[in-house]
C-alpha positions in Angstrom: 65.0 122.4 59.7 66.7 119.2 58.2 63.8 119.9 55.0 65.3 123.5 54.7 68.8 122.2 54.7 68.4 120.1 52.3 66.6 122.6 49.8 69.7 124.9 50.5 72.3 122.3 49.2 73.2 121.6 53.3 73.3 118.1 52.6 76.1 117.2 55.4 74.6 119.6 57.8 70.8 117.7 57.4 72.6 114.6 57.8 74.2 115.5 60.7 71.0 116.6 62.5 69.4 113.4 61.4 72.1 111.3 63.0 71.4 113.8 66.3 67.7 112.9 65.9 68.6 109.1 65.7 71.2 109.0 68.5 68.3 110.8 70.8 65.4 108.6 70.2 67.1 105.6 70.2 66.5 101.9 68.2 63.0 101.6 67.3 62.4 104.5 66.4 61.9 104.3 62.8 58.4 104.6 63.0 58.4 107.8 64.3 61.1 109.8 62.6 59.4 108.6 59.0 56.5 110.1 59.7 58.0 112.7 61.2 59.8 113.6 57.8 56.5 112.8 55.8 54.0 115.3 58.2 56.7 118.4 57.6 57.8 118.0 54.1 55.2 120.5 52.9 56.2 122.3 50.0 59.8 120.9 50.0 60.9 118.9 47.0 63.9 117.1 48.7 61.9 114.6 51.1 63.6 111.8 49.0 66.9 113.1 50.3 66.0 113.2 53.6 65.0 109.5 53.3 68.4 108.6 52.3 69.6 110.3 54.6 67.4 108.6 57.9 68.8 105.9 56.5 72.5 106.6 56.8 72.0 107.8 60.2 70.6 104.6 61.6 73.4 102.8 59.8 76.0 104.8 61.1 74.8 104.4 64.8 74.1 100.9 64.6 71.1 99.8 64.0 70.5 98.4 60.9 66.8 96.9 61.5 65.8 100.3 61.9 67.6 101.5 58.6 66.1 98.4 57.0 62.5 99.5 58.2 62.7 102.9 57.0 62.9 101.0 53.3 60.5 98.9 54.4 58.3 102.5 55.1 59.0 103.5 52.1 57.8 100.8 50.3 54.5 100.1 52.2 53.5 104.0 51.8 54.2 104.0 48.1 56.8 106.6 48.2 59.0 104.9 46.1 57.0 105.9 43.0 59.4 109.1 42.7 62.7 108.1 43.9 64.3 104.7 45.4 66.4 105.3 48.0 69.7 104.3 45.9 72.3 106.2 48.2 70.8 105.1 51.7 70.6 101.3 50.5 74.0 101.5 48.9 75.5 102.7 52.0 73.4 99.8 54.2 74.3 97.3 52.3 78.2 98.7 52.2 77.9 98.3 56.5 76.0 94.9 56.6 78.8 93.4 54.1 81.4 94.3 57.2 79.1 93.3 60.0 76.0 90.8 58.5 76.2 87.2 57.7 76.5 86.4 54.5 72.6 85.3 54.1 71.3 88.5 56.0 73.3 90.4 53.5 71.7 88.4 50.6 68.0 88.7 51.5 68.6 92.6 51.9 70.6 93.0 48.8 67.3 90.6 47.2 64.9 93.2 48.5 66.3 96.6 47.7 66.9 95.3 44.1 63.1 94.7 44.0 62.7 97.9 45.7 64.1 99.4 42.5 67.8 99.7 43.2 70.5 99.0 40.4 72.0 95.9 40.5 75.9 95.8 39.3 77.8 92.5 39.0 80.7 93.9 41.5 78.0 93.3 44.2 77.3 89.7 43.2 81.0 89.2 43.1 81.3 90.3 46.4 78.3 88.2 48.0 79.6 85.2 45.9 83.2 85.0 47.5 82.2 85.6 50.5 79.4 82.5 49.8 82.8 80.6 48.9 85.0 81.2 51.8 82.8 80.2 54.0 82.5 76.9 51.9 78.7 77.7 51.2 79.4 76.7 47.5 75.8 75.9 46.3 74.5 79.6 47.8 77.4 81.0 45.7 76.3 79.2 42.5 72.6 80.6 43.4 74.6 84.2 43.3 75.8 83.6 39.7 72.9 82.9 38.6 70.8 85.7 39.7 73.2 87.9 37.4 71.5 86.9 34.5 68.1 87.1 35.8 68.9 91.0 36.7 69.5 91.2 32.9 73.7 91.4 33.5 76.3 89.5 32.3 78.5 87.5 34.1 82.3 89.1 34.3 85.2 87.0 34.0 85.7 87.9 37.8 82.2 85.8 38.5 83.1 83.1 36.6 86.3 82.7 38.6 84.9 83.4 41.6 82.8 80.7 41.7 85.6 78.0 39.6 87.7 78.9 42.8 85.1 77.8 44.7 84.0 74.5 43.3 87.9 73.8 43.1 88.8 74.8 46.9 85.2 72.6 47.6 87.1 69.1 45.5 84.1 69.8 42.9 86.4 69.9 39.7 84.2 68.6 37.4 82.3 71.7 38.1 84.9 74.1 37.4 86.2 72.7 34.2 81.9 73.0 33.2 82.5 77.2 33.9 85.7 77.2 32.2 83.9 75.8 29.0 80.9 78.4 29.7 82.9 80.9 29.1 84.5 79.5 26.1 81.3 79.1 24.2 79.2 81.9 25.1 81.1 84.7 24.5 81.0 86.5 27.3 83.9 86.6 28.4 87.4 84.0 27.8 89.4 82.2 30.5 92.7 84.3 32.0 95.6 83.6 34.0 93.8 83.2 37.2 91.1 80.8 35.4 93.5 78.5 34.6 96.0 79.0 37.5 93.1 77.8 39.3 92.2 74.7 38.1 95.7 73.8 37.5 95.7 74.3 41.6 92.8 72.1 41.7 94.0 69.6 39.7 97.1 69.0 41.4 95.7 68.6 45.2 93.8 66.1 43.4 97.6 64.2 42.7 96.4 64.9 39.0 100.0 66.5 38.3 100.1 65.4 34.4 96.5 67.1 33.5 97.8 70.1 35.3 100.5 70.5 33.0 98.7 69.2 29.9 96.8 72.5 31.3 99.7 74.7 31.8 100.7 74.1 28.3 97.5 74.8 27.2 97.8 78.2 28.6 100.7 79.0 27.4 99.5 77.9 24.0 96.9 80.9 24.4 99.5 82.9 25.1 99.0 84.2 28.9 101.8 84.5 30.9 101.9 82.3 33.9 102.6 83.7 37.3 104.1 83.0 40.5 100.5 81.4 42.0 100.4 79.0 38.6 103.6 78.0 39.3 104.0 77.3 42.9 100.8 75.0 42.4 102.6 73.4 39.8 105.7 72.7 42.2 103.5 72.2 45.0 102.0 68.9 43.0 104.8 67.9 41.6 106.6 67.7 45.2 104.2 66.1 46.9 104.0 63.5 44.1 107.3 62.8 44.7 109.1 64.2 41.4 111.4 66.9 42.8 113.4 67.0 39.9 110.5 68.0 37.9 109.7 70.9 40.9 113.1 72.0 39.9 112.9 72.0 36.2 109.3 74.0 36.9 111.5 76.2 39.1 113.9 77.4 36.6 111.7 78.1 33.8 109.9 80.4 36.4 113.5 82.2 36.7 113.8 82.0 33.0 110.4 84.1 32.3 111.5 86.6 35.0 109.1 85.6 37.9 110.8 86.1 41.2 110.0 83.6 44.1 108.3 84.5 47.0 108.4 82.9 50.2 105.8 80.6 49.9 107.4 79.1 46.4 110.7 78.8 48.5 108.9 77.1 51.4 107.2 74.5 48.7 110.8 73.9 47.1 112.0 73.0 50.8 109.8 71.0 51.9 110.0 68.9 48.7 113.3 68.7 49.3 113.1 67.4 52.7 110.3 65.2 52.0 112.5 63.0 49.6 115.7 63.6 52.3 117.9 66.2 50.4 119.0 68.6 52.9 122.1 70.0 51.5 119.6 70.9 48.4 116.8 72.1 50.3 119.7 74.3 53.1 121.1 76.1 49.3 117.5 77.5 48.5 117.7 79.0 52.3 120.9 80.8 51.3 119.4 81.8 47.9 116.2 82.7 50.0 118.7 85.1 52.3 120.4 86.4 49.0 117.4 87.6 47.9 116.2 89.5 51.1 114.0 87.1 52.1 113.9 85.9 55.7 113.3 82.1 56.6 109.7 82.3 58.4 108.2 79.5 61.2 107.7 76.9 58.3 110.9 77.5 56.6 112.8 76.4 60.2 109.9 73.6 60.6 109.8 71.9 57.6 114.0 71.6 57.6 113.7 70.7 61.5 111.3 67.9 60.4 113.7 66.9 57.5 116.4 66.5 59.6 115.1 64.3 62.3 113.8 62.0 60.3 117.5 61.5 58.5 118.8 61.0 62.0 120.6 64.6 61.7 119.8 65.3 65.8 122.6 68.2 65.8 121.6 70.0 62.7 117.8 69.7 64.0 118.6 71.4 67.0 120.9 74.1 65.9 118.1 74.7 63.9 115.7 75.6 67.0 118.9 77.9 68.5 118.4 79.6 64.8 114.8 80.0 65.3 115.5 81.8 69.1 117.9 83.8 67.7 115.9 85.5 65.0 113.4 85.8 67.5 111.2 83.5 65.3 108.7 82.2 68.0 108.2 78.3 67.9 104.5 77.8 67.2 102.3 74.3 67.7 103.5 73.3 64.7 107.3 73.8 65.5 106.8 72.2 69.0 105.2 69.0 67.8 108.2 68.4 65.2 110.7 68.9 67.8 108.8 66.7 70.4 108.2 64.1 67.8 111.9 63.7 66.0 113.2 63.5 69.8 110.7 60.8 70.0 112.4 59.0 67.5 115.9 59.1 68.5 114.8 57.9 72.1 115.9 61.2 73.9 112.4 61.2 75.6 113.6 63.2 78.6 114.4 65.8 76.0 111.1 65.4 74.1 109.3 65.7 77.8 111.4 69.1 78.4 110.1 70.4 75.5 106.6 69.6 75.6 106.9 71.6 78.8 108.4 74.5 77.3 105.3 73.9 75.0 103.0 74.3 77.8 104.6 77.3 79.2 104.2 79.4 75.6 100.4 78.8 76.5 100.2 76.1 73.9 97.9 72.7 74.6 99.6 69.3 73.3 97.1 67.2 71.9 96.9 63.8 72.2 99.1 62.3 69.8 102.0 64.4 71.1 101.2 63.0 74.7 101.2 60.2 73.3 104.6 60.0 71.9 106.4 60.8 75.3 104.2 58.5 77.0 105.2 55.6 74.5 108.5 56.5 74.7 109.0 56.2 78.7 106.8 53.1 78.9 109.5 51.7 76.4 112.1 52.6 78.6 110.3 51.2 81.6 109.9 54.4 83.4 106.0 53.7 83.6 105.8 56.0 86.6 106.7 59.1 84.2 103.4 57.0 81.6 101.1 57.0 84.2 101.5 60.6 85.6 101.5 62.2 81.9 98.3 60.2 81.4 97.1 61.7 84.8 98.0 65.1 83.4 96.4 64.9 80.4 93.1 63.7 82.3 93.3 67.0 84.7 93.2 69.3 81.6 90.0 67.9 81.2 91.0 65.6 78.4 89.9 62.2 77.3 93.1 60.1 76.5 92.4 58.4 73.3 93.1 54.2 72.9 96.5 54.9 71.4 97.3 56.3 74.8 96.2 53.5 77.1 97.8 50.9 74.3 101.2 52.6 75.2 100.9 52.1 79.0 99.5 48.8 78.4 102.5 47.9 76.3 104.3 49.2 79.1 102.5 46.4 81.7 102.7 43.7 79.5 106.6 43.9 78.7 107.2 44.3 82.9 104.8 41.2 83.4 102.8 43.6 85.4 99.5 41.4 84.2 97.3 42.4 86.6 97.9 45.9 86.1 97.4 45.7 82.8 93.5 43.7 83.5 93.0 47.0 85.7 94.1 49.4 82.8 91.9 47.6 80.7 89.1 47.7 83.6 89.8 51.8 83.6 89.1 52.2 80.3 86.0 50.3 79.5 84.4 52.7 82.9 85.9 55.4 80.8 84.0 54.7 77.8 87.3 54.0 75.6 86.5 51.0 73.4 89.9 48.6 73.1 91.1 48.3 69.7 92.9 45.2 68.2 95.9 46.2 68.9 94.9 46.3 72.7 93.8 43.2 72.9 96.7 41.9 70.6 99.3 43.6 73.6 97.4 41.8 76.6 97.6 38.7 74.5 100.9 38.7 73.8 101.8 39.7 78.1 99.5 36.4 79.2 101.8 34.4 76.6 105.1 35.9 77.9 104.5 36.4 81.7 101.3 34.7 82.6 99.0 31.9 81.6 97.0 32.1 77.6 93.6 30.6 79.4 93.6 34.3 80.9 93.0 35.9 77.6 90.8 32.8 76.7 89.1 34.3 79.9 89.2 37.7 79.0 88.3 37.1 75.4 84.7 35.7 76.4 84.2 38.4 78.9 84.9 41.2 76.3 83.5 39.6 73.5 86.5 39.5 71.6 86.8 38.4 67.9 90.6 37.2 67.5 92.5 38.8 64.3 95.3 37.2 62.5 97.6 38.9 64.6 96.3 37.4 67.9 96.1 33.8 66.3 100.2 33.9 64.9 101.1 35.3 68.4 99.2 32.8 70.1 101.0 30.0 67.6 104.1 31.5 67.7 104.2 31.6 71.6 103.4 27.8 71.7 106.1 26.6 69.5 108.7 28.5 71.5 107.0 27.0 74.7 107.2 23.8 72.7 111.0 23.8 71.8 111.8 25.4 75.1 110.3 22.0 76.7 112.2 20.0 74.1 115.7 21.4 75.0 115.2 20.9 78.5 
């Protein structure tokens, strides 16, 4: 029946019997419905369209290693001497580029092409970036160069595929290498992207004067730079420090008629910020509002951030109530600035609160954040609050870090609790937490202040200690107080 279809231009209709067929027998059964097809062909010319079609229908119900053997039939049996299946592998590989890994995808793709099927650079340029994002940069570059072994020439979309991808990988030197490929062989010249690119690379690299030694470059070729080229370009320049140079950048964009996006405005504000110019980096909000645009979880985070670390508490928090009240969710991100800048101003109770609130959203505090509270009630001498956040964290199934046990020893050591502190010390070696410097540098400056220094001679050869510089100035420093103390008296 699907044979008679098929020579009566029913193509949908023998395709949907097929996929019947396919559903019925179930996976495996490849073997079968082939030779099914072969033994009833008879005087039918259309078998190769039947073949495409068995196929499709194992694609479309899901199993691929049977639409991969019915090739593989075809092949073995010699059938392919009249007709490769071009539609049926087309439309396999189409499904495995959605469902596949990227290898399974490239092996098959390998295979059909040797099976007689066309090979197009589009395809390449699709298994290349998807080689790229998952950071698989040397299988990528293997892509590329199976283009001209199929005879093809590379397009200026494979060449920046892969730049992209040695750039996003830190591989520069390999980009710049494509970029002069293209120059000298003809086959195609660097665009806007090309360059917008490596200008991208080069400034996460901190190599802000060779991206613009680029960028003018560029514009000497006459290509018009858009809003990606120069957002990196005021991305590097912030983060090097030169915001006066972001904004220069800034208004030549508005001078060539690019209109900032969000992401530009978020780069601009967190430069700002970054070098402590708030009433600067609170105008481009306005102009971001003017504009339609709607300050997002980083806009509110990065000039939450800015503000706590210029002491501005009250702007900070106003901020949050801002956040709320555009129904802007706080996110990890968001929390941990909040928690930390409250850190820093000593409103630990605060801080704590929050970190709950945290915890209630269904969002884990890591380490560091615990951390910070804990630190900053041991300081205050509230080492019960310490003790049963470290107990917490140890519940969730966590392993408190050293930082975390230095804070609670710091704790001990101020309140004289020595032997408290030995125990903590005790804990954390059964734990498996190797001491640090710094730990041994906070029990060394407790025995000096509150007990006896042959303690941490003691503890020193016990624990196989190697005394720092810091250990020996506290250790002097502590003995010429005790000295003059004895003198006065």
């Amino acid at each position: 029946m699907a044979h008679f279809l098929r020579a009566h231009h029913m193509g949908p209709q023998a395709l949907f019997l097929l996929r019947f067929l396919v559903s019925f027998k179930g996976k495996h059964s490849a073997p079968a419905l082939f030779a099914a097809i072969e033994e009833t062909r008879g005087r039918y010319h259309y078998a190769h369209h039947l073949f495409d079609d068995l196929i499709i229908a194992y694609t479309d119900c899901g199993f691929i290693s049977d639409a991969i053997q019915c090739l593989r039939l075809l092949v073995r049996k010699g059938s392919l001497d009249y007709h490769a299946p071009s539609r049926g592998c087309g439309y396999l590989f189409e499904k495995m580029m959605k469902f596949s890994s990227s290898w399974a995808v490239w092996l098959f793709y390998l295979e059909i092409l040797d099976c007689g099927y066309p090979p197009y650079v589009y395809n390449f340029n699709v298994l290349m970036h998807r080689f790229c994002r998952e950071g698989k940069i040397n299988d990528a570059q293997m892509v590329f160069d199976e283009i001209t072994k199929r005879g093809l020439r590379p397009s200026v979309v494979s060449f920046n595929t892969l730049i992209n991808g040695y750039c996003k990988s830190g591989n520069l030197e390999e980009g710049f290498r494509l970029k002069r490929i293209m120059e000298r062989s003809g086959m195609c010249t660097p665009d806007v992207f090309t360059y917008s690119v490596l200008i991208s690379g080069l400034c996460k690299e901190c190599k802000v004067d060779d991206a613009h030694k680029l960028f003018d470059e560029m514009c000497e070729r006459d290509l018009v730079p858009n809003d990606f080229t120069f957002t990196a370009l005021i991305d590097g320049q912030c983060k090097n420090g030169r915001v006066y140079m972001a904004m220069e950048m800034y208004q030549m964009m508005l001078r060539k008629g690019i209109k900032p996006d969000l992401v530009m405005y978020n780069t601009l504000i967190n430069g700002l910020c970054k070098v402590g110019n708030l009433s600067e980096a609170r105008k481009f909000v306005d102009e971001m509002r003017m504009r339609g645009l709607k300050p997002d979880k980083i806009t509110y985070t990065t000039l939450i951030d800015g503000c706590f670390k210029e002491g501005d508490l009250e702007s900070a928090m106003e901020l949050r109530k801002g956040m709320i009240k555009e129904g802007i969710e706080l996110d990890i991100v968001a929390f941990t600035a909040l928690i930390s800048g409250l850190c820093r101003e000593g409103r630990i109770v605060d801080a704590e609160r929050t970190m709950r609130e945290m915890l209630s959203a269904g969002m884990k505090p890591d380490d560091a954040t615990y951390t910070m509270v804990i630190d900053g009630f041991c300081k205050l001498g509230d080492l019960k609050m310490g003790f049963k956040l470290l107990r917490e964290i140890q519940r969730d199934g966590c392993m408190p870090n050293v930082a975390t046990y230095n804070a609670l020893m710091n704790g001990l050591c101020k309140k004289g609790q020595m032997k408290n502190a030995n125990m903590l010390l005790d804990a954390m070696l059964n734990l498996g937490v190797a001491p640090d410097d710094i730990t041994y540098n906070i029990l060394l400056e407790g025995h000096c202040m509150h007990g006896n220094p042959e303690d941490f001679h003691k503890l020193r050869s016990e624990k196989g200690l190697v005394s720092d510089y810091a250990s020996y100035a506290s250790l002097v420093g502590k003995s010429i107080k005790s000295s003059k103390d004895q003198e006065k008296r």
